[in-house]
C-alpha positions as CSV (number, residue, x, y, z in Angstrom):
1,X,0.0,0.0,0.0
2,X,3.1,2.6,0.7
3,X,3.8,1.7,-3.4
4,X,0.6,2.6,-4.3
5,X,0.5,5.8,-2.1
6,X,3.5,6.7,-3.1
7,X,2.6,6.1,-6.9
8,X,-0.2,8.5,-6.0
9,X,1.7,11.5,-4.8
10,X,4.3,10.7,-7.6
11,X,1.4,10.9,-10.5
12,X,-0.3,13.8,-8.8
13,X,3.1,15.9,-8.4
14,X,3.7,15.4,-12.1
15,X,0.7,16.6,-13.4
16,X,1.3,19.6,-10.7
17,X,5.1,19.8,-12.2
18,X,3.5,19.8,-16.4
19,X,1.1,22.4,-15.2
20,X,4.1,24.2,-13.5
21,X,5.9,24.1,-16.7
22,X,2.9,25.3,-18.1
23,X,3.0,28.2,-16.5
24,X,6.9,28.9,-16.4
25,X,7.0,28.8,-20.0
26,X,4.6,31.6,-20.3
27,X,5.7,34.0,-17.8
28,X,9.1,33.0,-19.8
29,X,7.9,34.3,-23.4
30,X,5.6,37.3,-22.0
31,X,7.3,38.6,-19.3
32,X,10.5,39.6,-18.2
33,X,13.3,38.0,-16.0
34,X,13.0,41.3,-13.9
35,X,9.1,41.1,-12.8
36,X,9.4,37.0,-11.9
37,X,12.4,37.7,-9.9
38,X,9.6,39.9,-8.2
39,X,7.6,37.4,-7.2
40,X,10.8,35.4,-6.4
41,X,12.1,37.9,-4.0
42,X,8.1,38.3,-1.8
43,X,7.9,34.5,-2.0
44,X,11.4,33.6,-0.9
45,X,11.4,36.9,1.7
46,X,7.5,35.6,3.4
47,X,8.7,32.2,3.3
48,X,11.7,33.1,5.4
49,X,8.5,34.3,8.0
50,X,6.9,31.4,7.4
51,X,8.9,29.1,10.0
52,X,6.7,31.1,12.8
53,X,3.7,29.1,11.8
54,X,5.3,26.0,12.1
55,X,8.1,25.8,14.4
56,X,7.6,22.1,14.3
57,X,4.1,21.0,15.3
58,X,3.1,19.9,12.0
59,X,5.6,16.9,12.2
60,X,4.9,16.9,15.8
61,X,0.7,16.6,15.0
62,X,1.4,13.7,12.7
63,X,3.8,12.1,15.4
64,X,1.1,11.8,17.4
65,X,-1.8,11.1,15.8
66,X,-0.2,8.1,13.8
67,X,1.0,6.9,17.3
68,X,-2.4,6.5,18.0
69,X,-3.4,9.7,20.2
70,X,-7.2,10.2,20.5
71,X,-7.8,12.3,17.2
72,X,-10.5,14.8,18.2
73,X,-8.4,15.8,20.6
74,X,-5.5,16.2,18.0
75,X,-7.0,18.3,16.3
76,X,-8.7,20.7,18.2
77,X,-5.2,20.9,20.2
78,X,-2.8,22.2,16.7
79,X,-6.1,23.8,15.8
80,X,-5.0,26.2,18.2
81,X,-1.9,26.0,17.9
82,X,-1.6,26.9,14.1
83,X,-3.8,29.9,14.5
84,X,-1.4,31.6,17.2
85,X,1.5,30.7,15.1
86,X,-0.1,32.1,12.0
87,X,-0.8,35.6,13.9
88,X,3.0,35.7,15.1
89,X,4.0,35.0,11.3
90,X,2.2,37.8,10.5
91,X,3.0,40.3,12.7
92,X,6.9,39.3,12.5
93,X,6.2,39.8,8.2
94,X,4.9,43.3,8.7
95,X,7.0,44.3,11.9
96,X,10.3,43.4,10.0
97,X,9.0,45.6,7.3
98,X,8.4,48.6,9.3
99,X,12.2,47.9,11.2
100,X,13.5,47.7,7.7
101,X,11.5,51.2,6.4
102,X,11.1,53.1,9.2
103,X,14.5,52.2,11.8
104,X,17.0,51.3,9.0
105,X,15.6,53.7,6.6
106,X,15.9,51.4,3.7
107,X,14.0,50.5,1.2
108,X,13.0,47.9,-1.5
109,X,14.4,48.1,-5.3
110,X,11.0,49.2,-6.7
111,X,7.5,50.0,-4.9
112,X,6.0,46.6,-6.4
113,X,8.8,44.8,-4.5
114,X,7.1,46.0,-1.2
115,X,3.7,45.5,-2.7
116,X,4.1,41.8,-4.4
117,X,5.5,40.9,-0.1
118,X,2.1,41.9,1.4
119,X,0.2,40.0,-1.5
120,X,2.1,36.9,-0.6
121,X,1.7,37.1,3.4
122,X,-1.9,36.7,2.3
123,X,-0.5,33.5,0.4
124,X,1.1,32.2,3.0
125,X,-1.4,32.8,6.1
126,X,-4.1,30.5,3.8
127,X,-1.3,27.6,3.4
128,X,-0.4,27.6,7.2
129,X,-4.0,26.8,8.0
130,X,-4.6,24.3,5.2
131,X,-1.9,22.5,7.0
132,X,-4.6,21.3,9.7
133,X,-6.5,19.5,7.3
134,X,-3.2,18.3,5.5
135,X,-0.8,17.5,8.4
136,X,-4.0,14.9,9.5
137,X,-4.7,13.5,6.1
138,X,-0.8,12.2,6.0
139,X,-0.7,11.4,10.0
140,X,-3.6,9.1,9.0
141,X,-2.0,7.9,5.3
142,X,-5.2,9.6,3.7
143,X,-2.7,10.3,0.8
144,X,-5.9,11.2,-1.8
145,X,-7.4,13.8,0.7
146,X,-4.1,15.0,1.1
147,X,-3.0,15.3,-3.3
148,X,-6.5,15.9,-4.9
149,X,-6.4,19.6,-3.2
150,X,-2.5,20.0,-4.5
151,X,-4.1,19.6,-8.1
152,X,-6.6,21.8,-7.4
153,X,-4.7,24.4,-6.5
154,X,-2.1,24.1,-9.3
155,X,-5.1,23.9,-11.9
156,X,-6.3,27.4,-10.6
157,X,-3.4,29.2,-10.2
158,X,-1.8,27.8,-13.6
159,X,-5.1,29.5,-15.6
160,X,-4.4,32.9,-14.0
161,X,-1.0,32.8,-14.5
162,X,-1.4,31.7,-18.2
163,X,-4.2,34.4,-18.4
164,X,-2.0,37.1,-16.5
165,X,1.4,36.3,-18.5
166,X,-0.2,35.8,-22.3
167,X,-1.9,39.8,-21.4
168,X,1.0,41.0,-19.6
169,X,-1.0,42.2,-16.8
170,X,2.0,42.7,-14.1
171,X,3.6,41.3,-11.0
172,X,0.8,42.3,-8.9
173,X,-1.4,40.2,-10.3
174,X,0.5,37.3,-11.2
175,X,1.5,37.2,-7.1
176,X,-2.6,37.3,-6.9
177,X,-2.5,33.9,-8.6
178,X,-0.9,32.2,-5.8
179,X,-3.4,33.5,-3.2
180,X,-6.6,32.3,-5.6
181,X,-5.1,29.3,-5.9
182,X,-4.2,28.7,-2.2
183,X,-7.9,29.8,-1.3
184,X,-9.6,26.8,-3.4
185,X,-6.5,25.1,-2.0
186,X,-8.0,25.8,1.5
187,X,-11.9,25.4,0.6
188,X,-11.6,22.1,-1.1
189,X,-9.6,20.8,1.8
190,X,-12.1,22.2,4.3
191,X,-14.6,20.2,2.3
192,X,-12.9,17.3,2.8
193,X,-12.7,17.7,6.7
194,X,-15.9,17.6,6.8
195,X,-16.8,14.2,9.3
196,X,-13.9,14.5,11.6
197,X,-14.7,14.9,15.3
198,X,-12.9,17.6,16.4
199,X,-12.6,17.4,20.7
200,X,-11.5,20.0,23.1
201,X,-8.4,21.3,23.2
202,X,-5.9,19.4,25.9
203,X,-3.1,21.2,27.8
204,X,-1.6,17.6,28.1
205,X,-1.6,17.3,24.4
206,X,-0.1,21.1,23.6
207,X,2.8,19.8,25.9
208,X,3.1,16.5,24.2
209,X,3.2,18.5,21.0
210,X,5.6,20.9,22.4
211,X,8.1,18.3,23.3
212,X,8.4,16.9,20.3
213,X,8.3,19.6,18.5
214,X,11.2,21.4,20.0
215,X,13.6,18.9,19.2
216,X,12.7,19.7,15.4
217,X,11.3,23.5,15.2
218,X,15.3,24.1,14.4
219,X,15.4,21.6,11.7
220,X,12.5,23.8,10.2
221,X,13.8,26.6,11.0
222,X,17.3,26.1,8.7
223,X,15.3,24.4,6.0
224,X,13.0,27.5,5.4
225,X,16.4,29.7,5.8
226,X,18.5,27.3,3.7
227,X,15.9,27.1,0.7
228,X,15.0,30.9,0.6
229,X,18.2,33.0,1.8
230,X,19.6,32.4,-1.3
231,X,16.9,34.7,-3.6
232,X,17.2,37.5,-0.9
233,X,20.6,37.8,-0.9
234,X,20.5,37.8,-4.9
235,X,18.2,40.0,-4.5
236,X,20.3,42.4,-2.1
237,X,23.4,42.3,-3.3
238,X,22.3,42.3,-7.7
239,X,19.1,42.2,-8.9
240,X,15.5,41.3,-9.9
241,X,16.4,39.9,-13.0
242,X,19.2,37.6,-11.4
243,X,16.4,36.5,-9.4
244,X,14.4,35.5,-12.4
245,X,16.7,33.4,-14.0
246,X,17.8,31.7,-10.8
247,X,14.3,31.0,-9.3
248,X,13.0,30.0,-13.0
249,X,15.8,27.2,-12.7
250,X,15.4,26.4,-9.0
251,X,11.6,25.6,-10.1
252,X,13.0,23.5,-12.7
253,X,15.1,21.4,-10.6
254,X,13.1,21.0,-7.3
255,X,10.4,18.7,-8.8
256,X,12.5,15.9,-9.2
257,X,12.3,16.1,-5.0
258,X,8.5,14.8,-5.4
259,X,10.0,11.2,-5.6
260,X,11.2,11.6,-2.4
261,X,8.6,13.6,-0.8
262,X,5.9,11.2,-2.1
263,X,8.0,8.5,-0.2
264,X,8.4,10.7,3.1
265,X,5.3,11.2,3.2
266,X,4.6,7.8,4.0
267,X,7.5,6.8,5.4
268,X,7.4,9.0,8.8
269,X,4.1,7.8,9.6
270,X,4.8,4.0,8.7
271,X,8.4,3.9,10.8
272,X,6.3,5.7,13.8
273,X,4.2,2.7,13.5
274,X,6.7,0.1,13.2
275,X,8.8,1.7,16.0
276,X,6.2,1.7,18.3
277,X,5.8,-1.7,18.1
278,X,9.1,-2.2,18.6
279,X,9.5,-3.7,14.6
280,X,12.9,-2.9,13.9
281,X,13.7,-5.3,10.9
282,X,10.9,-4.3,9.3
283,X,12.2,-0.6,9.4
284,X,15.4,-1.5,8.1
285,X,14.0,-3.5,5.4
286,X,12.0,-0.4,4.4
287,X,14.7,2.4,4.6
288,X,16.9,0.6,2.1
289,X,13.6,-0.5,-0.4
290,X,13.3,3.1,-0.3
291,X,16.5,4.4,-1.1
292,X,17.0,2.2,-3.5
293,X,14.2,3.1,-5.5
294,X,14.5,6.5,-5.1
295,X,17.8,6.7,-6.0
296,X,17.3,4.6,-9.3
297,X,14.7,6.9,-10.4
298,X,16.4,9.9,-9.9
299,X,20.0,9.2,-11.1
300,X,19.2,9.6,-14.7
301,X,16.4,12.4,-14.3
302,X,19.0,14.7,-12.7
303,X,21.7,13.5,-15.2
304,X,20.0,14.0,-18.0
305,X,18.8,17.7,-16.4
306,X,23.0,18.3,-16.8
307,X,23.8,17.0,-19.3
308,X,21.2,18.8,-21.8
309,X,21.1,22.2,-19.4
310,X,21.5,24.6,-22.6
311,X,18.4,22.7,-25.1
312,X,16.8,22.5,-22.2
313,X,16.3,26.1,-21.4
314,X,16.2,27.5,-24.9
315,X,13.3,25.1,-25.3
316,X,11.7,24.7,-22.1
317,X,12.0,28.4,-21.3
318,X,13.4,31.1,-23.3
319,X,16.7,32.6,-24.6
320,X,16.5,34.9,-22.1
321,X,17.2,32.7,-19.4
322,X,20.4,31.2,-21.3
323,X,22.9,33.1,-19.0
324,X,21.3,30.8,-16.1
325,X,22.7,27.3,-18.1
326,X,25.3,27.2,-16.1
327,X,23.1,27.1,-12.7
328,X,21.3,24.1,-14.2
329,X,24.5,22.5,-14.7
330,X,25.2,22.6,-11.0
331,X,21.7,23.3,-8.9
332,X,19.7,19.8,-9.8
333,X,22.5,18.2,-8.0
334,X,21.2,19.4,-4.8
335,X,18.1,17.6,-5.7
336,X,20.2,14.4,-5.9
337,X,21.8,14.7,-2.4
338,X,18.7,15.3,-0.9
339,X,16.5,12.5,-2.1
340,X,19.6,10.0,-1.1
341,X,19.2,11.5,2.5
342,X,15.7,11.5,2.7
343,X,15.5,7.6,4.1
344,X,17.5,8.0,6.6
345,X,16.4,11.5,7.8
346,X,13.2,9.6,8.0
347,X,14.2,7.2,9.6
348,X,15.7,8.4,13.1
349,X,12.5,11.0,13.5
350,X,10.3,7.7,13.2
351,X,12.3,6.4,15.9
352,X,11.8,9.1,18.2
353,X,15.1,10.5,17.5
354,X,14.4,14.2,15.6
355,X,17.2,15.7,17.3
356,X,19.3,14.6,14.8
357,X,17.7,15.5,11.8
358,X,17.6,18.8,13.3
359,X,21.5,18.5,13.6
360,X,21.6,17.7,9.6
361,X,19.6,20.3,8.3
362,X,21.6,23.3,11.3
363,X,24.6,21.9,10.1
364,X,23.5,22.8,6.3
365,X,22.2,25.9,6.8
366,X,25.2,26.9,8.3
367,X,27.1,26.1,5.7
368,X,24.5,27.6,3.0
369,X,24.3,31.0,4.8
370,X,28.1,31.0,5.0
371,X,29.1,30.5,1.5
372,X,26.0,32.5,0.1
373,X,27.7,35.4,2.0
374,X,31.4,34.5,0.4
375,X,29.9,33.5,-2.9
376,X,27.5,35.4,-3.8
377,X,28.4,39.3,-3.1
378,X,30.8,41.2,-5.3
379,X,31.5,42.8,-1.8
380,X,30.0,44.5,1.3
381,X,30.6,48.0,1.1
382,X,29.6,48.8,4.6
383,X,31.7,46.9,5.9
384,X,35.2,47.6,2.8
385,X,35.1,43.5,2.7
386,X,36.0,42.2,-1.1
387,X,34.2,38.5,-2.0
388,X,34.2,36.4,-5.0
389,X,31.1,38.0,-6.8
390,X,30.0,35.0,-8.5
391,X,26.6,35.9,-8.0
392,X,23.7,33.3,-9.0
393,X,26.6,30.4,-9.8
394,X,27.7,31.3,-6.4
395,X,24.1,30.5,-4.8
396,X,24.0,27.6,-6.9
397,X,27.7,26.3,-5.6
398,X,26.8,27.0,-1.9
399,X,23.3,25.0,-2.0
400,X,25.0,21.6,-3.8
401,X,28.0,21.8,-1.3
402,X,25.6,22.3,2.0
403,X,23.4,19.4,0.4
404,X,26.3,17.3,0.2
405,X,27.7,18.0,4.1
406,X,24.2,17.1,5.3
407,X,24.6,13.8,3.4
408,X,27.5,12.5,5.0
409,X,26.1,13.6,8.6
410,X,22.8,11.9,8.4
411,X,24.8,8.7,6.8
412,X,27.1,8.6,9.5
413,X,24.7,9.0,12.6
414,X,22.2,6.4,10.9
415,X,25.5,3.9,10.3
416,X,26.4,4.3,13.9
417,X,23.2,4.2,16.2
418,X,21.4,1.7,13.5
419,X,23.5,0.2,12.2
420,X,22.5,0.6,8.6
421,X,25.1,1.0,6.3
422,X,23.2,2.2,3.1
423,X,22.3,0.5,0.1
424,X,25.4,-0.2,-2.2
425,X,23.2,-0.3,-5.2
426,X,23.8,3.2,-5.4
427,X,26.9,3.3,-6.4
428,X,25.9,0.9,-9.7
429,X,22.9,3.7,-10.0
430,X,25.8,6.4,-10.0
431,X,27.7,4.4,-12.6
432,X,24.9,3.8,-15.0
433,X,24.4,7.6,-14.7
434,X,27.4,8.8,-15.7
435,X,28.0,6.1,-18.6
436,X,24.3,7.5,-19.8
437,X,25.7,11.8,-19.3
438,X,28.7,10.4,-21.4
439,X,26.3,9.3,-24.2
440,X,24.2,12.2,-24.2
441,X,27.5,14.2,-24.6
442,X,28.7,12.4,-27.3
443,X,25.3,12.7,-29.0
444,X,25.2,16.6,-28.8
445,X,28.2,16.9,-30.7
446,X,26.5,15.9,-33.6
447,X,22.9,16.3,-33.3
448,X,21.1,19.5,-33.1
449,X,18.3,19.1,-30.2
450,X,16.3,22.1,-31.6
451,X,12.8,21.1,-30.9
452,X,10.9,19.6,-27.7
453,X,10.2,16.5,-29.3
454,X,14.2,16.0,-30.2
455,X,14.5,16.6,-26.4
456,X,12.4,14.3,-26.1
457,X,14.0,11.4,-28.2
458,X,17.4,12.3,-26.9
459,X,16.0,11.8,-23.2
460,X,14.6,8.7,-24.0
461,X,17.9,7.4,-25.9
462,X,19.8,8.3,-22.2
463,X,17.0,6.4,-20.4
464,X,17.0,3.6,-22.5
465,X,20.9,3.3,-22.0
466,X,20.7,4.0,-17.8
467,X,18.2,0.8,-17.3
468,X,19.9,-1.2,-20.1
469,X,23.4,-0.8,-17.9
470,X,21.6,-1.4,-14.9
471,X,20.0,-4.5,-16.7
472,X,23.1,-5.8,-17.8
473,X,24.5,-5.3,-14.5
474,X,21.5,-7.6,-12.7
475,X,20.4,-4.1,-10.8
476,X,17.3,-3.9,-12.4
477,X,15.3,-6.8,-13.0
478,X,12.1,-8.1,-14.5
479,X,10.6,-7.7,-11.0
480,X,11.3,-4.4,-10.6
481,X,9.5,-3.9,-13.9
482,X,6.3,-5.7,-12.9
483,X,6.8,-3.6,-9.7
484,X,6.9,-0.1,-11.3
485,X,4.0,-1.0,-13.9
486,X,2.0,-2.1,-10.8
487,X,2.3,0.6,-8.6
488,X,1.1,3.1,-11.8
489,X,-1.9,0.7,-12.5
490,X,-4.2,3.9,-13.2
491,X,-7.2,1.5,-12.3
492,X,-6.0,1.0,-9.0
493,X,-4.9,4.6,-8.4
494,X,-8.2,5.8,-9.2
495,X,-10.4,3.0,-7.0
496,X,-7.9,3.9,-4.3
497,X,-8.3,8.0,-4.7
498,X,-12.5,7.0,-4.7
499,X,-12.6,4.8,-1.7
500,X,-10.8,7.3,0.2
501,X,-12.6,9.9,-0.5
502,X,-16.0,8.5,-0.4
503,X,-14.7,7.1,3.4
C-alpha cells in the first residue's frame, strides 16, 4: 500500500510539475526576468517568515496522531496552535518591514517589490491553515485527501497565471494567482474535513506537542532559511532579473524532490508505527527499499537535467534565461543529495530520535548561509570587505555543497546508532548515470536538439541506456519492472483515490 500511495503522490506531483511548466513557460515568453524575480524575492522573503507558523508542530501533530493519540483531541489541540502561530507570522512579516523602512531607513528596489511581499503574506497565512486538514490526512495515510487539493490548487493558479502572463497584466497580479489558488487550496480541503470529530483542546496534548516539536522546530527553521536565503541575498546584493533566472531554474530542478517527498510522506508515519511496536527489521528492510528506489529513479532524471542544461532552457523556457545554463549545470545536484538522504532523515525521526535531523539540516544551513555570503556578493561596502562576486553560480555552488555536508552527517549518525550501512546499489545507479551523461555528450556533438520532441527522443535514448546498464549489470530486474508497472496501474490509483474519499 506505501507503493501505491506513493505512486499517487508521484502521478499527482507530475501533473502539478507539467502544469508548473505550463505556466513557467509563459511567464518565460511574455514577461520579463525582472518582474518574476519579483515574485521570487516576496515568496522567498515571506517564506523566510513562514517558520513562525510552524516551528515544528506539523511533524509533531502527525507524530502523534499516527501513534495513535485520540484524534478529536489532536486536532482541536494544533487547531489552536496553528492559529497563534499564523498571527505571530504575520506580525513578524509586517513588523520586520516597518524595522527595515522606518529604523534602518531602507528601502525595497521598486514599490511593487514591497507590494508583491504583502500580497504573498496573504499566500502564506491561507497555506499555514490548510496544513490542519493536510498535516491529519498524512498522519492518517489519507494520501488522496491529502493530493486531490494540491491539483486543485495548481489547476487554478496555472489558468491565472497563463491568463495574467499571455496579457501582460503585471507582478501584482501574477503574485494574486498564488493566493486564488491557495484559497480553493483551503476550501476544497475544508470540504474534505468535513466528518472528523474535532474534541477539546488538551493542555496535556499542547505539551506532548511541544516536546516533540522542540527537538525539530530548528530543523525547520534552517530548512526554510536554507531554501530561501539564497533569492534574498540575490536579490540584495544584484538584482531582480538575477532573481528570475535563478528561481525560473530552482523551479526546474526542485520537482524531481517529489520522488522523495511522495516517499516521506509515508515513510514517517509508517516507521512511527513500526517503532512503536518495537518492529525494527521491518524498518530497516523499508529504509533501504526506499533508497534504492528513489535513487534509481532519480539518477538519470537529474543526469539528463546536466547534461542537456543549454536545449533544455532554450526550449523549455526562453533565450533569455540562457545566461542561467550554467546554474542548471550545478543546482539539480542538490536535488540528488537530498532525495539520497531523505531515508534515513526519516528514519531516526520515526524512531523518536528528531534531534538529529535537526542537527543535519543546522549543520547545512550553516554552511548555506556562509558561502551565500562569500559567494554570492561582489563585496559588502559597509563593511570595505571584497568577495568572490560569482553571483547566481555562487548561490547555486553553496546550495549543492551544504546538500552534500548534510549527506554525509545523516549517513554517518544512521550507520552508527542503527547500524545501517546504506544501500550499495547506489553506487551501480551512479555508474549507470554517468556512462548514460557520457552518451548524451557524445550525442550533442553531432545532433542539433532544436525542438521539444528531439529533447524528447534524446531523453529517452539516455533512459533507454541508464536501465539497459543497470540490466546488464543484474540491478534492475524483470521484477522491478512488474513492480513499477503495478504501482502506476491507473485503475487502481483511481479505486484507491475514490474509496478514500468516499470514506
Amino acid at each position: 500500500m506505501i507503493a501505491r500511495k506513493s505512486a499517487l503522490i508521484i502521478f499527482v506531483q507530475i501533473l502539478n510539475g507539467l502544469l508548473g511548466y505550463i505556466a513557467l513557460k509563459f511567464i518565460s515568453l511574455y514577461m520579463s526576468p525582472w518582474e518574476y524575480g519579483v515574485v521570487g524575492f516576496a515568496y522567498s522573503f515571506v517564506a523566510l517568515f513562514s517558520i513562525f507558523g510552524d516551528l515544528g508542530f506539523n511533524q509533531a501533530h502527525i507524530k502523534r496522531v499516527s501513534e495513535g493519540k485520540d484524534l478529536g483531541t489532536c486536532i482541536a489541540t494544533f487547531a489552536y496552535i496553528k492559529l497563534f502561530l499564523v498571527g505571530l507570522m504575520s506580525s513578524t512579516v509586517i513588523g520586520s518591514i516597518f524595522v527595515w523602512k522606518y529604523i534602518f531607513h531602507r528601502g525595497f528596489e521598486s514599490p511593487v517589490h514591497e507590494q508583491a511581499v504583502y500580497v504573498m503574506l496573504a499566500y502564506y497565512v491561507l497555506w499555514a491553515l490548510s496544513q490542519i486538514m493536510t498535516s491529519t490526512f498524512i498522519a492518517r495515510r489519507e494520501i488522496a485527501k491529502y493530493q486531490v487539493p494540491s491539483l486543485i490548487y495548481t489547476l487554478v493558479r496555472v489558468t491565472l497565471t497563463i491568463f495574467i502572463a499571455f496579457y501582460n497584466l503585471g507582478v501584482l497580479l501574477l503574485s494574486y494567482s498564488y493566493v486564488v489558488g491557495e484559497f480553493f487550496y483551503f476550501i476544497f480541503n475544508l470540504a474534505l474535513f468535513r466528518g472528523y470529530r474535532i474534541g477539546k483542546p488538551s493542555m496535556s496534548y499542547f505539551w506532548s506537542y511541544a516536546k516533540y516539536a522542540i527537538n525539530i522546530a530548528l530543523a525547520g527553521i534552517s530548512v526554510v532559511i536554507m531554501t530561501n536565503i539564497d533569492k534574498v541575498f540575490i536579490q540584495l546584493f544584484w538584482s531582480a532579473k538575477e532573481v528570475g533566472e535563478y528561481f525560473a531554474v530552482f523551479n526546474l530542478s526542485r520537482f524531481v524532490i517529489l520522488f522523495s517527498s511522495a516517499v516521506g510522506t509515508l515513510l514517517l508515519p509508517t516507521i512511527s508505527s513500526y517503532h512503536s511496536n518495537h518492529y525494527l527489521d521491518q524498518i530497516k528492510e523499508i529504509v533501504l527499499r526506499a533508497e534504492r528506489y528513489l535513487s534509481m529513479i532519480t539518477f538519470p532524471i537529474i543526469m539528463i537535467m546536466v547534461s542537456l542544461a543549454y536545449p533544455i532552457i532554450h526550449i523549455l523556457l526562453s533565450d533569455r534565461y540562457l545566461p542561467a545554463v550554467i546554474i542548471l549545470q550545478i543546482l539539480p545536484l542538490f536535488v540528488l543529495v537530498e532525495v539520497l538522504s531523505g531515508p534515513y532523515t526519516q528514519q531516526l525521526s520515526g524512531m523518536n530520535m528528531p534531534n538529529y535531523a535537526r542537527n543535519r539540516v543546522i549543520i547545512m544551513m550553516l554552511t548555506n548561509v556562509l558561502l551565500d555570503m562569500i559567494l554570492i556578493p561582489k563585496d559588502i561596502s559597509s563593511l570595505g570587505i571584497k568577495l568572490l562576486g560569482w553571483g547566481i553560480k555562487g548561490a547555486a555552488i553553496a546550495t549543492v555543497i551544504s546538500y552534500i555536508v548534510g549527506l554525509l552527517y545523516i549517513r554517518i549518525v544512521s550507520w552508527r546508532i542503527t547500524g545501517v550501512k546504506g544501500n550499495w546499489k547506489v553506487g551501480i545507479h551512479a555508474l549507470a548515470a554517468l556512462l548514460m551523461a557520457g552518451v548524451l555528450d557524445y550525442i550533442q556533438r553531432y545532433v542539433c536538439i532544436a525542438r521539444w520532441y528531439d529533447l524528447i527522443a534524446i531523453s529517452l535514448v539516455g533512459i533507454s541506456v541508464y536501465f539497459g546498464i543497470l540490466f546488464v549489470l543484474r540491478e534492475f530486474k524483470r521484477e522491478d519492472m512488474y513492480y513499477f508497472l503495478e504501482i502506476m496501474n491507473t485503475q487502481g490509483l483511481l479505486r484507491y483515490v475514490v474509496n478514500e474519499i468516499r470514506r
